[in-house]
C-alpha positions in Angstrom: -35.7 1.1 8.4 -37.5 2.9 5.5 -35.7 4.6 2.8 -36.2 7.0 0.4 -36.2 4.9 -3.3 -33.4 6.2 -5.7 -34.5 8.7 -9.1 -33.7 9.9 -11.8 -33.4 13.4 -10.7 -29.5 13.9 -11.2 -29.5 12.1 -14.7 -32.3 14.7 -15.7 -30.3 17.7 -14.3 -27.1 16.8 -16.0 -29.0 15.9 -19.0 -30.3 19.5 -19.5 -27.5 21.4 -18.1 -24.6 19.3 -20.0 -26.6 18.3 -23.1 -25.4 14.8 -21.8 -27.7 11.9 -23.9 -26.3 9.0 -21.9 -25.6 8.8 -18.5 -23.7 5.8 -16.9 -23.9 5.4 -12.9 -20.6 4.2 -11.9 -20.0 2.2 -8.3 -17.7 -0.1 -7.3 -17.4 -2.7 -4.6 -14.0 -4.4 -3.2 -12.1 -1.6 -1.9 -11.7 -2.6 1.6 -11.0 -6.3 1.0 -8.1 -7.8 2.2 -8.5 -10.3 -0.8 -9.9 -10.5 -4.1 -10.3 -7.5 -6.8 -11.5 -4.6 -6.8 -14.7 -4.3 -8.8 -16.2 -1.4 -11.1 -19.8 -1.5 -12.8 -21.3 1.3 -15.2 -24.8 1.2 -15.9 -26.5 3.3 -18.4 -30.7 3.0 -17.6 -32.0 5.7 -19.4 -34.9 7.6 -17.5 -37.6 4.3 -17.2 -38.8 3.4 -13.7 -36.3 1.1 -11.7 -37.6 -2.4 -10.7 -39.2 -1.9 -7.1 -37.3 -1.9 -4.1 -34.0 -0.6 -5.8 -31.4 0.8 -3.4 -27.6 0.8 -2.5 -26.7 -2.7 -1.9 -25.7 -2.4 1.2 -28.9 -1.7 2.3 -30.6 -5.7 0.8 -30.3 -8.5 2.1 -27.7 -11.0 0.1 -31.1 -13.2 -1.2 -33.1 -9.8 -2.0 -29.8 -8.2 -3.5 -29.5 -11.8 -5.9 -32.9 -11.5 -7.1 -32.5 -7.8 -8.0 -29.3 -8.3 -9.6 -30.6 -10.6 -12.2 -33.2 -8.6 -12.7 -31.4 -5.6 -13.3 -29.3 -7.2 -15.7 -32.7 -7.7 -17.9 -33.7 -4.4 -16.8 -31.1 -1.7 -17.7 -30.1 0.1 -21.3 -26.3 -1.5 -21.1 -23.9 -2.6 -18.2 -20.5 -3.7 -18.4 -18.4 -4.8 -15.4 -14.4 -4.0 -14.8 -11.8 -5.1 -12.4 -8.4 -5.0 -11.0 -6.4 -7.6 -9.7 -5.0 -7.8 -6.3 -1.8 -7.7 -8.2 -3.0 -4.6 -10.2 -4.1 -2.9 -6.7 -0.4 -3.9 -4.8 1.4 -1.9 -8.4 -0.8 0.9 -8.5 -2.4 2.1 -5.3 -6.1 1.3 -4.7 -6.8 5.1 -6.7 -5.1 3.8 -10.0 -6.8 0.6 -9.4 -10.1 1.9 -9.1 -9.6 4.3 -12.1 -8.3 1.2 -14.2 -11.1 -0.9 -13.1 -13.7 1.2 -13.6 -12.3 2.2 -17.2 -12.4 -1.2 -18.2 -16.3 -1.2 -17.2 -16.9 2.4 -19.1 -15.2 1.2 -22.3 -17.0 -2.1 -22.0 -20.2 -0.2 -22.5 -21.3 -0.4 -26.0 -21.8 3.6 -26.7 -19.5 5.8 -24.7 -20.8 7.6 -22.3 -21.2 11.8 -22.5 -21.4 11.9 -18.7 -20.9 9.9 -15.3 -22.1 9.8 -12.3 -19.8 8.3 -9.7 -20.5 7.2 -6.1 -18.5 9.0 -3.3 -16.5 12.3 -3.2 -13.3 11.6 -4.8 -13.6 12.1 -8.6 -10.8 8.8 -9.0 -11.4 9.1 -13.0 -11.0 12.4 -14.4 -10.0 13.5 -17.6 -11.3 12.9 -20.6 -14.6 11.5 -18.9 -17.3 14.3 -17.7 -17.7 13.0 -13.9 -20.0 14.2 -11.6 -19.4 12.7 -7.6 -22.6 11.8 -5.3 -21.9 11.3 -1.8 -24.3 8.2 -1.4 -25.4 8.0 -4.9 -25.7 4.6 -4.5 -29.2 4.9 -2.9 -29.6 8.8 -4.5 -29.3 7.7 -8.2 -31.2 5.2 -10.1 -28.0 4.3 -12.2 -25.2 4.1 -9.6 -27.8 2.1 -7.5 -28.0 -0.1 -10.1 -24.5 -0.2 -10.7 -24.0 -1.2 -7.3 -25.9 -4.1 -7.3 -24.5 -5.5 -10.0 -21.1 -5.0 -8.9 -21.5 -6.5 -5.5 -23.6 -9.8 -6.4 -20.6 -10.4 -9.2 -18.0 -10.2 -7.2 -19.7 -11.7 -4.0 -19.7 -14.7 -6.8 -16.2 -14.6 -7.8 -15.2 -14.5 -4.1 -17.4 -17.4 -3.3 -16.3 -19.6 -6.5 -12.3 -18.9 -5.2 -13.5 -19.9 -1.8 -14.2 -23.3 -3.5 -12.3 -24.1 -6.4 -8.8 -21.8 -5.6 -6.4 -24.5 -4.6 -5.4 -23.0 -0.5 -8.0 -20.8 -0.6 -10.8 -23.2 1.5 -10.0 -22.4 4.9 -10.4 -18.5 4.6 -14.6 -18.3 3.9 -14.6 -16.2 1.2 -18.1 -17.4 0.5 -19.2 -15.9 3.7 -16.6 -12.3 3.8 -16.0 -11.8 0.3 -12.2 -11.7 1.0 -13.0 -9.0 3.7 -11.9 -8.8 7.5 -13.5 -11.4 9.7 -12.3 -13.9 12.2 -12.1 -16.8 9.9 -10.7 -14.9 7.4 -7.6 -13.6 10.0 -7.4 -16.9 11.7 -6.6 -18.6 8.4 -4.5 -15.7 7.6 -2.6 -16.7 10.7 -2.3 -19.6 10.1 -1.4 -20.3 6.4 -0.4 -17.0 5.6 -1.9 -15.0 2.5 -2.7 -17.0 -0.8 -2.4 -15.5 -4.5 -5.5 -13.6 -4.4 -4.5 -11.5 -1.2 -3.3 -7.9 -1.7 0.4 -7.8 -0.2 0.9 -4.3 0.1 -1.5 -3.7 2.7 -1.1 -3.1 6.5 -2.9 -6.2 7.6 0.1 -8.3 7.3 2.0 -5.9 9.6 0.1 -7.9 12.6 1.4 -11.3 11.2 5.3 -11.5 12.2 5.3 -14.7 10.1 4.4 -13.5 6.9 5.6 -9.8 6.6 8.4 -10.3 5.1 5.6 -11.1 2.1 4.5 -7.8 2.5 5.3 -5.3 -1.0 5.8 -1.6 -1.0 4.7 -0.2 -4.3 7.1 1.7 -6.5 5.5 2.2 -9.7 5.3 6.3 -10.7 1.9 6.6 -11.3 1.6 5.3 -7.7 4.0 7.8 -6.6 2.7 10.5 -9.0 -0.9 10.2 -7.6 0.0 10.1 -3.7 2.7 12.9 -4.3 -0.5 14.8 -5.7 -2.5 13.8 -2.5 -5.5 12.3 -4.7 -5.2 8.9 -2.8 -8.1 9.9 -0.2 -8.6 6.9 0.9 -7.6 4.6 4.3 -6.9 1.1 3.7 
């Protein structure tokens, strides 16, 4: 299906409304996993032309999204990736997750940022960073498109490299689902029950009578603090 190729048009608007000099695009990837982190990438690409057939990574095929990623890597001012642990997400709350995630990518930039654009509607960074949302900037906005590339060929790697070398973790094809629902992925779950790299406070183990008693409720108060304030906004 054709699409319309992301541009540079929201980078140039915030840029002469805001007096912004760099823009990052900010997307993640990993949010509705079962396993594995969540992952954050912040791109910065100035106003150049993007490397042909740039979109939201979604949209490419795994082989096409490869190539694209290590191009992109050569191609953009700055990136820097950040994550949160499964660990991190069970604690927090995927909101707190994805805000500490994607700091860790935004602080990993080598110049700070004036202004961000971040994929979706839910602003999950907020003060002190200047954030403007994008429902689908990921195939809108030359940054966050590139942003999401990166992200998702990254952690598509890590997922693959724990489906091979994390001791238990064989049987669940994390090559092939990227730690996210399939029926390899549940039968194993069945089966052998989740491993260290499974988030435990999630519902899916509420349909395995076996292992729920694994299952964590999260009590930290900034988890607390950010559902109380309804800023969650998002369905696991």
């Amino acid at each position: 299906m054709p699409y319309e190729p992301p541009t540079h048009t929201l980078e140039r608007s915030l840029r002469a409304t805001t007096g912004a000099r760099i823009v990052a695009g900010v997307d993640e990837v990993g949010r509705g996993a079962w396993a594995g982190p969540v992952t954050v990438c912040a791109a910065v690409t100035g106003l150049r032309r993007p490397p042909t057939g740039l979109t939201d990574s979604k949209l490419l095929t795994p082989k096409r999204r490869t190539a694209l990623a290590a191009e992109l890597e050569q191609w953009v001012t700055a990136y820097a990736l950040g994550d949160a642990s499964p660990q991190e997400i069970d604690e927090l709350g995927m909101t707190a997750a994805l805000r500490l995630a994607a700091v860790r990518a935004l602080e990993g930039l080598p110049v700070r940022p004036d202004a961000v654009i971040l994929d979706g509607k839910h602003d999950y960074l907020g003060s002190p960073w200047q954030v403007r949302t994008v429902i689908k900037g990921d195939q809108s906005c030359v940054a966050v498109a590139a942003a999401s590339v990166i992200a998702k060929v990254r952690r598509d790697g890590v997922m693959a490299e724990l489906g091979t070398e994390a001791e238990g973790c064989a049987a669940f094809g994390f090559a092939a689902n990227a730690g996210y629902p399939s029926p390899v992925h549940k039968a194993a779950l069945e089966e052998l029950g989740p491993t260290p790299y499974h988030r435990l406070s999630w519902s899916y183990l509420d349909a395995l009578p076996q292992w729920r008693h694994l299952k964590k409720v999260r009590l930290s108060a900034e988890a607390a603090a950010l559902e109380s304030g309804g800023q969650l906004g998002f369905d696991f």
